[in-house]
DOVODREN-979856 format. One record per atom (N, C-alpha, C): residue number from 1; residue in three letters; chain; x, y, z. Coordinates in steps of 0.1 Angstrom, whole numbers, plus 5000, padded with zeros to 4 digits. Layout:
BEGIN
SITE pos code unit   c1   c2   c3
SITE NUM  ALA    A    X    Y    Z
...
//
This chain:
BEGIN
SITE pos code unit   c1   c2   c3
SITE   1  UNK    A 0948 7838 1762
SITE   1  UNK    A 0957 7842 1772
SITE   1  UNK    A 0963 7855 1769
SITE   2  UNK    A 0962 7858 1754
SITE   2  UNK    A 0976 7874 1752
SITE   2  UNK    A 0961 7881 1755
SITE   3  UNK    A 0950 7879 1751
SITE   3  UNK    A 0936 7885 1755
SITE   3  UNK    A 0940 7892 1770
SITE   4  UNK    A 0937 7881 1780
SITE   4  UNK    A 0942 7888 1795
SITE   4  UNK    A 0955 7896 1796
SITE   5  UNK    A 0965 7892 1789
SITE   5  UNK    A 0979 7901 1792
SITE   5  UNK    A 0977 7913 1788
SITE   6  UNK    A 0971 7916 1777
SITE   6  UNK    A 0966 7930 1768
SITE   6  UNK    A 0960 7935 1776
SITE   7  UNK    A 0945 7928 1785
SITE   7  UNK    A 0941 7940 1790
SITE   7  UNK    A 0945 7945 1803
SITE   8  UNK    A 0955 7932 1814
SITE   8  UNK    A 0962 7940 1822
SITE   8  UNK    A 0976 7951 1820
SITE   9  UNK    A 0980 7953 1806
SITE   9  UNK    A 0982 7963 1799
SITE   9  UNK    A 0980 7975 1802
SITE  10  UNK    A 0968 7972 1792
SITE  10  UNK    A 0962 7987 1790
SITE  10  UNK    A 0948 7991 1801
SITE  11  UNK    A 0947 7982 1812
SITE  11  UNK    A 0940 7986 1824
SITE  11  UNK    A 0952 7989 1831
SITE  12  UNK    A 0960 7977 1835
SITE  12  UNK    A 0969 7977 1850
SITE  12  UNK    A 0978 7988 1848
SITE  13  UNK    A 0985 7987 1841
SITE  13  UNK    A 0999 7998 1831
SITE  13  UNK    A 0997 8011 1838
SITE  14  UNK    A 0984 8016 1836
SITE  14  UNK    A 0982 8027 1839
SITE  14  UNK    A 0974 8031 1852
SITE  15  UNK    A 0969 8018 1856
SITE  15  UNK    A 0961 8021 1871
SITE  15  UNK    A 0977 8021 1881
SITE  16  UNK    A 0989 8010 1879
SITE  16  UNK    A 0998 8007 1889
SITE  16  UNK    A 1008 8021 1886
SITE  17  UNK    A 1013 8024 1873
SITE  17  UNK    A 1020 8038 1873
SITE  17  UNK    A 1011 8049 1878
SITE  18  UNK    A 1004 8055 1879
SITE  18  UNK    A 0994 8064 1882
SITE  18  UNK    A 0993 8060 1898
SITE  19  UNK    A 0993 8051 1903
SITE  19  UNK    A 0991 8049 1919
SITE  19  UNK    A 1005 8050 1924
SITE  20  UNK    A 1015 8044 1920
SITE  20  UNK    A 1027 8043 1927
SITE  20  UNK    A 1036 8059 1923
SITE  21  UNK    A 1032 8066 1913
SITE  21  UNK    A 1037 8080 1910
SITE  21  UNK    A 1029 8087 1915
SITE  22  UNK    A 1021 8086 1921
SITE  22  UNK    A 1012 8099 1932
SITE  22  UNK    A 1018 8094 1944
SITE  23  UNK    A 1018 8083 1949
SITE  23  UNK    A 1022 8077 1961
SITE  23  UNK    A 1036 8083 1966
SITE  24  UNK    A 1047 8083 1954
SITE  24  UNK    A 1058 8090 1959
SITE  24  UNK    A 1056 8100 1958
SITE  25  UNK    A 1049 8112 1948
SITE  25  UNK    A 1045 8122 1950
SITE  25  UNK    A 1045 8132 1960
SITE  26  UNK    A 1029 8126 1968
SITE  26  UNK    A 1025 8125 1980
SITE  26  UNK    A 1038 8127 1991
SITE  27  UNK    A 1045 8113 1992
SITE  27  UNK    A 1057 8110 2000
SITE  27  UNK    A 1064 8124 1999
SITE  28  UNK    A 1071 8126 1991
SITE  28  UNK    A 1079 8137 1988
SITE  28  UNK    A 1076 8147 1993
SITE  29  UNK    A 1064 8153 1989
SITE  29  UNK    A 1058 8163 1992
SITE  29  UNK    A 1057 8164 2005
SITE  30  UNK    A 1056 8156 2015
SITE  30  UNK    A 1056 8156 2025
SITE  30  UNK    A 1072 8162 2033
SITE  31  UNK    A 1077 8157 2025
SITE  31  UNK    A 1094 8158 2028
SITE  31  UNK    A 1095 8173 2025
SITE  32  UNK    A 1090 8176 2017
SITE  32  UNK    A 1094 8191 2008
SITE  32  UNK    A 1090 8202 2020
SITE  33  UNK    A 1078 8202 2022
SITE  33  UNK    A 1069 8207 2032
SITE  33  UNK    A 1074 8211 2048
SITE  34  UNK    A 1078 8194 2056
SITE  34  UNK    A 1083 8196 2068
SITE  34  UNK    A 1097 8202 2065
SITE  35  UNK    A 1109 8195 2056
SITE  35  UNK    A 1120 8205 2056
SITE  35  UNK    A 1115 8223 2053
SITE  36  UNK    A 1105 8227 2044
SITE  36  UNK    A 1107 8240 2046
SITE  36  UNK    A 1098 8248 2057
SITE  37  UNK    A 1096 8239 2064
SITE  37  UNK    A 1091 8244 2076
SITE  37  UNK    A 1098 8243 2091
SITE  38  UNK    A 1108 8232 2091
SITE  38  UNK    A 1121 8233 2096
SITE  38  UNK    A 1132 8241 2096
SITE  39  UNK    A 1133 8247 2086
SITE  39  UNK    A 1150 8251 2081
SITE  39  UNK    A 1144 8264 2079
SITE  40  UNK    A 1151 8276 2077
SITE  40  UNK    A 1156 8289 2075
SITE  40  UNK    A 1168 8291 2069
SITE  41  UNK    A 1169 8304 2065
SITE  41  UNK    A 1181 8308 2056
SITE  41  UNK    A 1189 8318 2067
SITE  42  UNK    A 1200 8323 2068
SITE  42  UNK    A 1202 8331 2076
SITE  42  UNK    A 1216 8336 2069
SITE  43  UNK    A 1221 8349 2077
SITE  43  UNK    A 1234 8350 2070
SITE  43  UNK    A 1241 8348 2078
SITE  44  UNK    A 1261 8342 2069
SITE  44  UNK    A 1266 8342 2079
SITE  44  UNK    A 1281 8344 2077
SITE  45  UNK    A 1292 8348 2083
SITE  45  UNK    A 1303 8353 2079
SITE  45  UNK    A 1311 8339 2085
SITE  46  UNK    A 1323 8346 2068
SITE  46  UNK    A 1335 8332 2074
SITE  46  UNK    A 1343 8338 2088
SITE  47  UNK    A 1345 8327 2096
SITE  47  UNK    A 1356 8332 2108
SITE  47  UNK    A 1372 8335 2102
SITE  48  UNK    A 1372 8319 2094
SITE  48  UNK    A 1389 8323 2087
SITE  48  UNK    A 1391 8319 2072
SITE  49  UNK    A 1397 8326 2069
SITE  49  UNK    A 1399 8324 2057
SITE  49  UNK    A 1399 8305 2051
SITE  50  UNK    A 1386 8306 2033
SITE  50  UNK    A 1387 8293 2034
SITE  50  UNK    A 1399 8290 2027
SITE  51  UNK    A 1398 8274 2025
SITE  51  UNK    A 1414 8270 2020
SITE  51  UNK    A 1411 8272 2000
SITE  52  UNK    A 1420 8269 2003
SITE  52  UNK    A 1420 8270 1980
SITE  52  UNK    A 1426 8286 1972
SITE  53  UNK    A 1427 8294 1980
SITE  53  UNK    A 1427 8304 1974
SITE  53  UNK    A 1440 8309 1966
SITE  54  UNK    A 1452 8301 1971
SITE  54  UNK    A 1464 8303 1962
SITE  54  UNK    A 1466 8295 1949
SITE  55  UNK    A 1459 8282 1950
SITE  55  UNK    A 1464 8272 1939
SITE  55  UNK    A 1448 8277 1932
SITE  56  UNK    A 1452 8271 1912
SITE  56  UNK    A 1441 8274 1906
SITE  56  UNK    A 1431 8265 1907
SITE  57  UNK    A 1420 8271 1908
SITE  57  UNK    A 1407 8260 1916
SITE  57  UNK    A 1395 8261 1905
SITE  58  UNK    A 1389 8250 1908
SITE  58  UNK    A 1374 8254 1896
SITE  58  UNK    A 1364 8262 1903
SITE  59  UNK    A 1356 8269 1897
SITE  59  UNK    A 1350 8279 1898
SITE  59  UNK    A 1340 8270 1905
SITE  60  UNK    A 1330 8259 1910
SITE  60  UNK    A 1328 8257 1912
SITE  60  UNK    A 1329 8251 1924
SITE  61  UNK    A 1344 8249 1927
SITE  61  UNK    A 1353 8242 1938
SITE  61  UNK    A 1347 8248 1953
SITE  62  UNK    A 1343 8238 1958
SITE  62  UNK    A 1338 8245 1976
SITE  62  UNK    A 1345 8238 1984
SITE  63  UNK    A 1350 8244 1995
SITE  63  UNK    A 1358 8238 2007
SITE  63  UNK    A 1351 8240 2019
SITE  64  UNK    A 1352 8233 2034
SITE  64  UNK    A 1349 8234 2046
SITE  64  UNK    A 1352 8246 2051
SITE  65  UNK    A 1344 8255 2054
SITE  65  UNK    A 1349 8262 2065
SITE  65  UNK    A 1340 8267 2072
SITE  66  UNK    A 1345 8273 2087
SITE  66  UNK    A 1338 8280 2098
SITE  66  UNK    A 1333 8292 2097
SITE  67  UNK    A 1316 8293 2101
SITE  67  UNK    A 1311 8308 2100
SITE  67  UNK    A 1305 8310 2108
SITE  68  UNK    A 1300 8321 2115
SITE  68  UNK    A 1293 8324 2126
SITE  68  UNK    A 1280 8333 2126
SITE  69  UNK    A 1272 8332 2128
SITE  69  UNK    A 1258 8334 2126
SITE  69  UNK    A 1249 8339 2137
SITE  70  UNK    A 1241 8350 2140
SITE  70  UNK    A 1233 8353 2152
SITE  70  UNK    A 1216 8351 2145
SITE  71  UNK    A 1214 8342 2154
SITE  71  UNK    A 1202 8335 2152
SITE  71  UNK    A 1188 8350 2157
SITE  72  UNK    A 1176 8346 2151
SITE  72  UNK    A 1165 8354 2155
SITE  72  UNK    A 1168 8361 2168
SITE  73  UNK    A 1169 8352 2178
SITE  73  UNK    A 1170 8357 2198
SITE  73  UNK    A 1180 8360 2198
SITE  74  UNK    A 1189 8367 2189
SITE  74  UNK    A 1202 8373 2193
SITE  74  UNK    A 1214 8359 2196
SITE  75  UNK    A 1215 8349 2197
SITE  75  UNK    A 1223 8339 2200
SITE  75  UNK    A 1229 8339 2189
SITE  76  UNK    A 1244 8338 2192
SITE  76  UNK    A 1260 8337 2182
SITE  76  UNK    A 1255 8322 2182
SITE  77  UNK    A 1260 8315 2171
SITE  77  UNK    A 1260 8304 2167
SITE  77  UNK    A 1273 8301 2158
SITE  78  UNK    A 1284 8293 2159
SITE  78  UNK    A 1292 8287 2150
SITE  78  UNK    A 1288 8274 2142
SITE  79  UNK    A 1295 8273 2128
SITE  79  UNK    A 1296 8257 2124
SITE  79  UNK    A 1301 8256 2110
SITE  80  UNK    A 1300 8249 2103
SITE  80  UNK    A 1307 8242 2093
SITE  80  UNK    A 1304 8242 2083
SITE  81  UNK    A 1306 8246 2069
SITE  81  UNK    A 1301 8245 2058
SITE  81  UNK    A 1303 8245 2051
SITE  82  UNK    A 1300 8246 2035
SITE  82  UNK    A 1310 8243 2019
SITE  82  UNK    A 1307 8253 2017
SITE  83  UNK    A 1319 8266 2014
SITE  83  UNK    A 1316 8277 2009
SITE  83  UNK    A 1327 8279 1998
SITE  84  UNK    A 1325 8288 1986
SITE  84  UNK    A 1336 8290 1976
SITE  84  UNK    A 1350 8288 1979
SITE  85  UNK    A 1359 8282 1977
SITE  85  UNK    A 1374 8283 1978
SITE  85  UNK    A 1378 8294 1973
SITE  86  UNK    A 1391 8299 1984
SITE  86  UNK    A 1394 8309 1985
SITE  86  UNK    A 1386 8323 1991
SITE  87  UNK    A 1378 8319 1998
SITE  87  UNK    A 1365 8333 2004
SITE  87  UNK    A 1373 8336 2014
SITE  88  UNK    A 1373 8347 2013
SITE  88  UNK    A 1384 8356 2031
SITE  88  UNK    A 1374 8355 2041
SITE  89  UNK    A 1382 8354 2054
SITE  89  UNK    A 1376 8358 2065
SITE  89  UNK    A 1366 8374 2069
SITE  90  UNK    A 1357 8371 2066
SITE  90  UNK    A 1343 8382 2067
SITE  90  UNK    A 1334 8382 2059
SITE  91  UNK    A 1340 8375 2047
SITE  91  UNK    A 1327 8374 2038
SITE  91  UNK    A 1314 8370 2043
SITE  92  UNK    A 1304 8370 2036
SITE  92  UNK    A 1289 8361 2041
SITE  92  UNK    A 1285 8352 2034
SITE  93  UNK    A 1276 8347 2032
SITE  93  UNK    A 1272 8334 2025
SITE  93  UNK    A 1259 8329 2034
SITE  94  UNK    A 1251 8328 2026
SITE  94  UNK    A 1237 8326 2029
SITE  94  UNK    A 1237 8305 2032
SITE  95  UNK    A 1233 8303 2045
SITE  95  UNK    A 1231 8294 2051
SITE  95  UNK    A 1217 8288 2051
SITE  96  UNK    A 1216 8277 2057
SITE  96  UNK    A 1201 8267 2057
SITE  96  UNK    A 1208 8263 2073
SITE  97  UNK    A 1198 8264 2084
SITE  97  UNK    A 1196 8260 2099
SITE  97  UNK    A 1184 8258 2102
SITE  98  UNK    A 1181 8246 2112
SITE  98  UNK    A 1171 8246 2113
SITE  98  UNK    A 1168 8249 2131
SITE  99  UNK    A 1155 8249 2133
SITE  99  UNK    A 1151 8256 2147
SITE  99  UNK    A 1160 8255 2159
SITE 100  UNK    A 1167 8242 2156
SITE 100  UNK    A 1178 8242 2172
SITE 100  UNK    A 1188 8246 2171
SITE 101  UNK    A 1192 8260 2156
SITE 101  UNK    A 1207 8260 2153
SITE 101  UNK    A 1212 8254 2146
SITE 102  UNK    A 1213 8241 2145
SITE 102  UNK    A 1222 8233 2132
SITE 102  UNK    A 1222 8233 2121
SITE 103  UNK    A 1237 8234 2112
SITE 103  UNK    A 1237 8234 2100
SITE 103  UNK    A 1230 8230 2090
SITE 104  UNK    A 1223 8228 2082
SITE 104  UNK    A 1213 8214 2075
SITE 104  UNK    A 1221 8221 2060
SITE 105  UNK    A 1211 8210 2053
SITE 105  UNK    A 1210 8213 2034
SITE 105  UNK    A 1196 8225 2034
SITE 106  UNK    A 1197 8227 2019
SITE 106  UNK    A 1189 8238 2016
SITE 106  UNK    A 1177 8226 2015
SITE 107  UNK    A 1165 8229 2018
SITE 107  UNK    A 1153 8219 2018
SITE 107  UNK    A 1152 8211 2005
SITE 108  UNK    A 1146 8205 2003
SITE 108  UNK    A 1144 8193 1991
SITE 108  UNK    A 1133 8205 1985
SITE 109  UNK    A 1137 8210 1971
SITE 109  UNK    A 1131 8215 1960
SITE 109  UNK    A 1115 8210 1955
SITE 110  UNK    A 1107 8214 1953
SITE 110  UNK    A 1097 8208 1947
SITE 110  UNK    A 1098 8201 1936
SITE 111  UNK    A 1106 8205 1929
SITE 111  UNK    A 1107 8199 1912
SITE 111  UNK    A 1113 8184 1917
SITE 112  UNK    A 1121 8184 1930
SITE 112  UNK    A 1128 8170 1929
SITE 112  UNK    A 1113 8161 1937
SITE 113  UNK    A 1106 8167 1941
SITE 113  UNK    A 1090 8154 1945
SITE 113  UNK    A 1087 8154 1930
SITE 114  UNK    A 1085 8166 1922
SITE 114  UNK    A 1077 8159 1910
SITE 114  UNK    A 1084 8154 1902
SITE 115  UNK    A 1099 8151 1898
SITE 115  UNK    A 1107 8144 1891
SITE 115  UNK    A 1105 8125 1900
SITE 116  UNK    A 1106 8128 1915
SITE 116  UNK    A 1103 8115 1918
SITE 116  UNK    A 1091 8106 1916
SITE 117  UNK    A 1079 8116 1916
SITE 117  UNK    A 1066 8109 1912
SITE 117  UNK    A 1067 8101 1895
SITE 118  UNK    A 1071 8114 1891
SITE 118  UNK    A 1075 8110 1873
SITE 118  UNK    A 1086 8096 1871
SITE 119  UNK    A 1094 8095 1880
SITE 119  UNK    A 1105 8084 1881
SITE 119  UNK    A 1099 8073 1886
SITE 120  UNK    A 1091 8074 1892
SITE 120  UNK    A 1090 8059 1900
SITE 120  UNK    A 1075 8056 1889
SITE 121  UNK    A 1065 8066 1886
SITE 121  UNK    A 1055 8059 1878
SITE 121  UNK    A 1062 8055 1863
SITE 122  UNK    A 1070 8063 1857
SITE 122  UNK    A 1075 8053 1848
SITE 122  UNK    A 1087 8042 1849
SITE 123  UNK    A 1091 8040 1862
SITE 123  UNK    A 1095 8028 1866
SITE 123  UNK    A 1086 8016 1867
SITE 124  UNK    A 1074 8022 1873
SITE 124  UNK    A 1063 8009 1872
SITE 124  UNK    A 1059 8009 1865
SITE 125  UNK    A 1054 8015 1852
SITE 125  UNK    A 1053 8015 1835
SITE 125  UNK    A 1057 8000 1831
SITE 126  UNK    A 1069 8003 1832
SITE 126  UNK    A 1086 7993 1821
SITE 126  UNK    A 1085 7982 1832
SITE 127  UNK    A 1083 7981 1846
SITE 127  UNK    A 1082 7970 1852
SITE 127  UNK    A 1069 7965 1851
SITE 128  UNK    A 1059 7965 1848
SITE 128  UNK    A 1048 7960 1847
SITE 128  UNK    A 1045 7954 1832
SITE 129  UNK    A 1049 7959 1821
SITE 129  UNK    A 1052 7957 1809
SITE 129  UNK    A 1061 7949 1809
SITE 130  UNK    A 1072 7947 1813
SITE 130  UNK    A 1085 7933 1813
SITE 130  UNK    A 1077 7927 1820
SITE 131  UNK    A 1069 7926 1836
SITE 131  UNK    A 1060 7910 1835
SITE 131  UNK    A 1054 7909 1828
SITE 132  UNK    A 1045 7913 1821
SITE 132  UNK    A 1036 7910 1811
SITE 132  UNK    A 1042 7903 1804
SITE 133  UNK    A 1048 7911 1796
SITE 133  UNK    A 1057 7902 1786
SITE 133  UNK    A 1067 7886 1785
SITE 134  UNK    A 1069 7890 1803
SITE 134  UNK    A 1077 7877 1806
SITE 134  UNK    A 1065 7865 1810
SITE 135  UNK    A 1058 7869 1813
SITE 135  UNK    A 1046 7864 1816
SITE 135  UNK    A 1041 7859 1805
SITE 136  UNK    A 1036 7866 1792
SITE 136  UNK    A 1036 7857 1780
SITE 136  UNK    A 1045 7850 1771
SITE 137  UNK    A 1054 7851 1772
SITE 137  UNK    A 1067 7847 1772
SITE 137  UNK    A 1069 7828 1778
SITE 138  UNK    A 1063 7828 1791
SITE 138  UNK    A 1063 7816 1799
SITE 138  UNK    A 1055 7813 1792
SITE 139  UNK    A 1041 7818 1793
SITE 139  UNK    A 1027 7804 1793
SITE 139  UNK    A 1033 7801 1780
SITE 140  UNK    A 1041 7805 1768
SITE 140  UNK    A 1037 7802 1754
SITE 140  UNK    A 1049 7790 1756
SITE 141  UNK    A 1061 7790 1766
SITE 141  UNK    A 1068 7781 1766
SITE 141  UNK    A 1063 7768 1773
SITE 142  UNK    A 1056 7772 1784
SITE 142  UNK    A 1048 7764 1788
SITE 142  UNK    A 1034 7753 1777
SITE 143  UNK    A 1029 7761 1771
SITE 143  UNK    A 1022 7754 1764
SITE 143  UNK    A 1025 7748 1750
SITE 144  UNK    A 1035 7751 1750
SITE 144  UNK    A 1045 7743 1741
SITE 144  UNK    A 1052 7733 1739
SITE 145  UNK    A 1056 7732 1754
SITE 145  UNK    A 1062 7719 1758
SITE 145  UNK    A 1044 7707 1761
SITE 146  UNK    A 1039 7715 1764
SITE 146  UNK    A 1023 7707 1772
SITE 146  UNK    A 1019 7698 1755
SITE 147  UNK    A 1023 7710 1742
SITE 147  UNK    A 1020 7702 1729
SITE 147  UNK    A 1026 7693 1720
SITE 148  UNK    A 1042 7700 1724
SITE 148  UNK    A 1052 7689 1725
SITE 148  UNK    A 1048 7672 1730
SITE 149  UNK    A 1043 7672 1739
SITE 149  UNK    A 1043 7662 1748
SITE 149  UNK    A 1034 7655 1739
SITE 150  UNK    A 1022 7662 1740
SITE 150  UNK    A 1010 7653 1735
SITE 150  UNK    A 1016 7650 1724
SITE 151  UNK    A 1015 7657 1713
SITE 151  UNK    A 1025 7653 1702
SITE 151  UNK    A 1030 7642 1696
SITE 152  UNK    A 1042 7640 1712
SITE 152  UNK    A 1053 7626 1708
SITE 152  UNK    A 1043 7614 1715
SITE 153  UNK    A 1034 7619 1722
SITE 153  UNK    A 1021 7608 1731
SITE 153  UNK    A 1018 7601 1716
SITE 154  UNK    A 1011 7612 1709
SITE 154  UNK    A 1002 7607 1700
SITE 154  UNK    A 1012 7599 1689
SITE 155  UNK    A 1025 7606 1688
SITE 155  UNK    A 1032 7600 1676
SITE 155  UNK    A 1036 7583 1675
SITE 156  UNK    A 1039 7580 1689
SITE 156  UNK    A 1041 7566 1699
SITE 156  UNK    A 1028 7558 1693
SITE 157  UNK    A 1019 7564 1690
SITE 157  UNK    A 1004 7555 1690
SITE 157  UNK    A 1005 7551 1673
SITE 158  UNK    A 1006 7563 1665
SITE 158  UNK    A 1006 7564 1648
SITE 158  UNK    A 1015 7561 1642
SITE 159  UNK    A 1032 7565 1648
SITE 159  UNK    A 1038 7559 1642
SITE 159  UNK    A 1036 7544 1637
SITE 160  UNK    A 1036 7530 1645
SITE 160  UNK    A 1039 7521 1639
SITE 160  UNK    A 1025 7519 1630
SITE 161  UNK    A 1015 7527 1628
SITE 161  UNK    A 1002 7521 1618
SITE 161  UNK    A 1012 7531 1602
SITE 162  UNK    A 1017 7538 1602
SITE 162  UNK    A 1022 7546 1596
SITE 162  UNK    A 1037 7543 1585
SITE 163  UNK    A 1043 7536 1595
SITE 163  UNK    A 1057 7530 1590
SITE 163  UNK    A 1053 7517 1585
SITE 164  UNK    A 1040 7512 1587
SITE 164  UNK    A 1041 7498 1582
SITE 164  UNK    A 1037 7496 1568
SITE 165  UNK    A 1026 7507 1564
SITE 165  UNK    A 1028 7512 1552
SITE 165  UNK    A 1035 7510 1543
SITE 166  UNK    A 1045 7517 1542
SITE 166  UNK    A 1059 7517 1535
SITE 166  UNK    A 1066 7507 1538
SITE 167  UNK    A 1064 7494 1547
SITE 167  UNK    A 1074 7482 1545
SITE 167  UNK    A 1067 7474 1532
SITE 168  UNK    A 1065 7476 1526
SITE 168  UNK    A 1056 7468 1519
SITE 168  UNK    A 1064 7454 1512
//
C-alpha cells in the first residue's frame, strides 16, 4: 500500500501541480490580456484641490478626488480617484479608463498571473501530499484495528489451552 502512495507521489504530485498551475496561468493570462486591451492610460487634472494637505500625512497617503480628462474624440470626461494627499487643483496624474470612459484599476500585471500559477501549483503540491499522507495514515489505522481484531479472535481460542498449563 505505501508502494501505491509513493508512486502517486512522485507521478500525481507533479502531474496535478503542473496542470492546476498552468490552468490558472492560462486563466490569468487571459485576464491580463483583455484588461490591457480594454483600459488606456490617459492624463488628467485635479478639478479641486485634494484633501490632506494641512495635517501631516504619510507619503504614501491617497485621498478621493475629482479630475477631468479629454478622451481620444475630444470628449471632457469627469470622475473619481486616489490621488496624493494634498495635490492642488491642476495638477495631473496619469489615469487607467476604459473604452466607454470609466474610471477602472491599472490592468492586472503579468507577474501577478505568474505568481498565481506558482501559488495555486504549489498549493496543489502540499494538498496532494497531505492526502497521501492522510491517506496512509488511515489504511495503517485501518489495518490495525482489522489485526487487532483478529488478534483478540485468535487469543479467545489459545488462551484457555495456554492458561491451563500453568494451573497445574
Amino acid at each position: 500500500m505505501s508502494a501505491l502512495l509513493l508512486l502517486v507521489l512522485v507521478v500525481g504530485l507533479p502531474a496535478a501541480s503542473l496542470s492546476a498551475g498552468s490552468a490558472m496561468y492560462s486563466s490569468q493570462m487571459r485576464v491580463v490580456h483583455t484588461q490591457s486591451a480594454q483600459r488606456h492610460q490617459v492624463t488628467a487634472s485635479l478639478i479641486k484641490d485634494a484633501p490632506g494637505g494641512t495635517r501631516a500625512t504619510r507619503a504614501d497617503d491617497r485621498q478621493k478626488a475629482q479630475v477631468r480628462w479629454t478622451e481620444k474624440d475630444g470628449t471632457q470626461r469627469t470622475g473619481t480617484v486616489r490621488v496624493a494627499s494634498g495635490m492642488h487643483a491642476g495638477a495631473t496624474t496619469w489615469i487607467w479608463v476604459d473604452g466607454s470612459g470609466a474610471v477602472k484599476g491599472a490592468p492586472m500585471p503579468l507577474q501577478s498571473a505568474v505568481a498565481m500559477g506558482w501559488l495555486t501549483g504549489g498549493t496543489t503540491a502540499v494538498g496532494v501530499a497531505t492526502l497521501a499522507c492522510a491517506a496512509r495514515g488511515g489504511m495503517h489505522l485501518l489495518l490495525d484495528r482489522r489485526r487487532y481484531a483478529q488478534w483478540d479472535a485468535e487469543w479467545v481460542l489459545v488462551e484457555p489451552l495456554w492458561s491451563a498449563r500453568f494451573r497445574g
